[in-house]
C-alpha positions in Angstrom: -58.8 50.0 0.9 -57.2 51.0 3.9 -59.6 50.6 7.7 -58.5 52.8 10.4 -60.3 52.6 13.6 -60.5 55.5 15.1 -57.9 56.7 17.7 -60.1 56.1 21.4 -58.1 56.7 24.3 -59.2 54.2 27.1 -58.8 56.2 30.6 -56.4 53.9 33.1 -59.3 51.7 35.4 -59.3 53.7 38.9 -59.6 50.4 41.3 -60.9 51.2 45.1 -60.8 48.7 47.6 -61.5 45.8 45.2 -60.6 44.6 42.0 -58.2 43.0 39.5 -54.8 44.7 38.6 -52.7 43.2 35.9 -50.2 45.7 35.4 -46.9 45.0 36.9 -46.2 48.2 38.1 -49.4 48.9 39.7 -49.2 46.1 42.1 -45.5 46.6 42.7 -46.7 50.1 44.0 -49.4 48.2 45.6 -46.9 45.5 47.9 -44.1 48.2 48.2 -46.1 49.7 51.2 -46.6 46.6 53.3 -44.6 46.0 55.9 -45.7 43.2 58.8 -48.3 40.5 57.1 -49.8 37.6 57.6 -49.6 35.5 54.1 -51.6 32.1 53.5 -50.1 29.9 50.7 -52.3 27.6 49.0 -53.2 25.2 45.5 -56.2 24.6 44.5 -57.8 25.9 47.2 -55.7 23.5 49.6 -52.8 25.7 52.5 -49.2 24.9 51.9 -48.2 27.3 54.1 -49.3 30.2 56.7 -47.2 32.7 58.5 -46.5 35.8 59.8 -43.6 37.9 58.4 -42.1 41.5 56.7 -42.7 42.5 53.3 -38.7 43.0 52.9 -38.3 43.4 48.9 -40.9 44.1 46.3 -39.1 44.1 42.7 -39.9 42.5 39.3 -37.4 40.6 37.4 -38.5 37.6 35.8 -34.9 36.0 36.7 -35.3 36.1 40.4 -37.9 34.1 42.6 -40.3 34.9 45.5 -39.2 34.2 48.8 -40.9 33.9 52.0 -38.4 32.3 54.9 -37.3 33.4 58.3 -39.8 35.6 58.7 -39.5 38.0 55.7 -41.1 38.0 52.3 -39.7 39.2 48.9 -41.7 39.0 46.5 -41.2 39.0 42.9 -44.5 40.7 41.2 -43.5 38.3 38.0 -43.8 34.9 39.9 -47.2 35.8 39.8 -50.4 36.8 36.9 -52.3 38.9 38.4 -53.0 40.5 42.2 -57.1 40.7 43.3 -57.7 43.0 46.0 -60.7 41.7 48.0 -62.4 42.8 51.2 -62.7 41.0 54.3 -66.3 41.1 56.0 -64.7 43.7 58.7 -63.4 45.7 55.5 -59.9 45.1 55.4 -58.4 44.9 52.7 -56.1 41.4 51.9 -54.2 40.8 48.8 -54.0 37.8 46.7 -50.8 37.7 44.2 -52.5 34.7 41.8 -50.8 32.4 39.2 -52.2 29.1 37.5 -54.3 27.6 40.8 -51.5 29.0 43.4 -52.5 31.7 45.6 -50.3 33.8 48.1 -52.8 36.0 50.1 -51.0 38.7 51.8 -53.3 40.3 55.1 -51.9 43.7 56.1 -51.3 43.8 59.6 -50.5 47.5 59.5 -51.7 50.6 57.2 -49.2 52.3 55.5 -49.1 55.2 57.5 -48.5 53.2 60.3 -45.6 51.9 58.2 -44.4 55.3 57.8 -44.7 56.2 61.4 -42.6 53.2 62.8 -39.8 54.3 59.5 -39.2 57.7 60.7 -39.2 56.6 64.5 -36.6 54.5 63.5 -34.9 56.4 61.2 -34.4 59.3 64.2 -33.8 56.5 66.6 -30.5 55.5 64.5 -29.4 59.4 63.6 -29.8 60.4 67.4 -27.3 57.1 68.4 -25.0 57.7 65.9 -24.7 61.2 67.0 -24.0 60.3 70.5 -21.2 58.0 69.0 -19.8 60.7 67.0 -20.2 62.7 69.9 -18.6 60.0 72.0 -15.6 59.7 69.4 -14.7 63.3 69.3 -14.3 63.7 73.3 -12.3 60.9 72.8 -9.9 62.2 70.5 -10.2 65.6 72.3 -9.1 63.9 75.5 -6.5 61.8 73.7 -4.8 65.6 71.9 -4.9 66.9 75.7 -2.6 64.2 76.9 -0.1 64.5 74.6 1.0 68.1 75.4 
């Protein structure tokens, strides 16, 4: 006697503002648009650590660890179980990256846009200077051709 169960497609969980994500790639999608954070490192409910620093790296590869020194965080989303996104009372949303009693909690101190804004600022910053040293560089070989005639 053979028992099938029948084939039930579960619909992925749709998480707004609050909530538990378990999936790997969620919350690496989740970290990958923080930039500038304060984090708060604690166990059992005691702080290790507290900060301020740049979301630098988000990656998962159970080979390589977390980091958070000089300023800069990379976080590995396999040091950790699970990520709950809570709430503050003024409804900002914080991150805590848990695993067995240790808790990183990661407060945003800019939105993504934001993020994106201060990307492409600097992104046209850099393309504008290194045009001007292009520029720079070709007058420069223009006015060293000139001389040798």
């Amino acid at each position: 006697m053979s028992h099938h169960l029948p084939d039930i497609r579960i619909p992925a969980p749709c998480i707004i503002n609050t909530g538990i994500i378990v999936n790997k790639l969620d919350i690496r999608r989740l970290l990958a648009d923080l930039g500038r954070v304060h984090y708060i490192y604690t166990q059992e409910d005691k702080v290790l650590s507290e900060g301020e620093g740049d979301v630098m790296e988000v990656f998962a590869n159970p080979q390589r660890s977390t980091l958070v020194a000089n300023h800069a965080l990379y976080l590995n989303v396999c040091s950790f179980d699970y990520l709950e996104l809570k709430q503050s009372a003024q409804q900002e949303t914080y991150f805590d990256l848990m695993q067995e009693g240790v808790c990183l909690r990661l407060i945003p101190r800019s939105t993504p846009l934001q993020e994106r804004r201060e990307r492409t600022f600097n992104v046209s910053a850099i393309e504008a200077m290194m045009e001007q040293v292009l520029s720079a560089r070709w007058d420069a070989e223009i006015d060293d051709d000139s001389d040798s005639f």
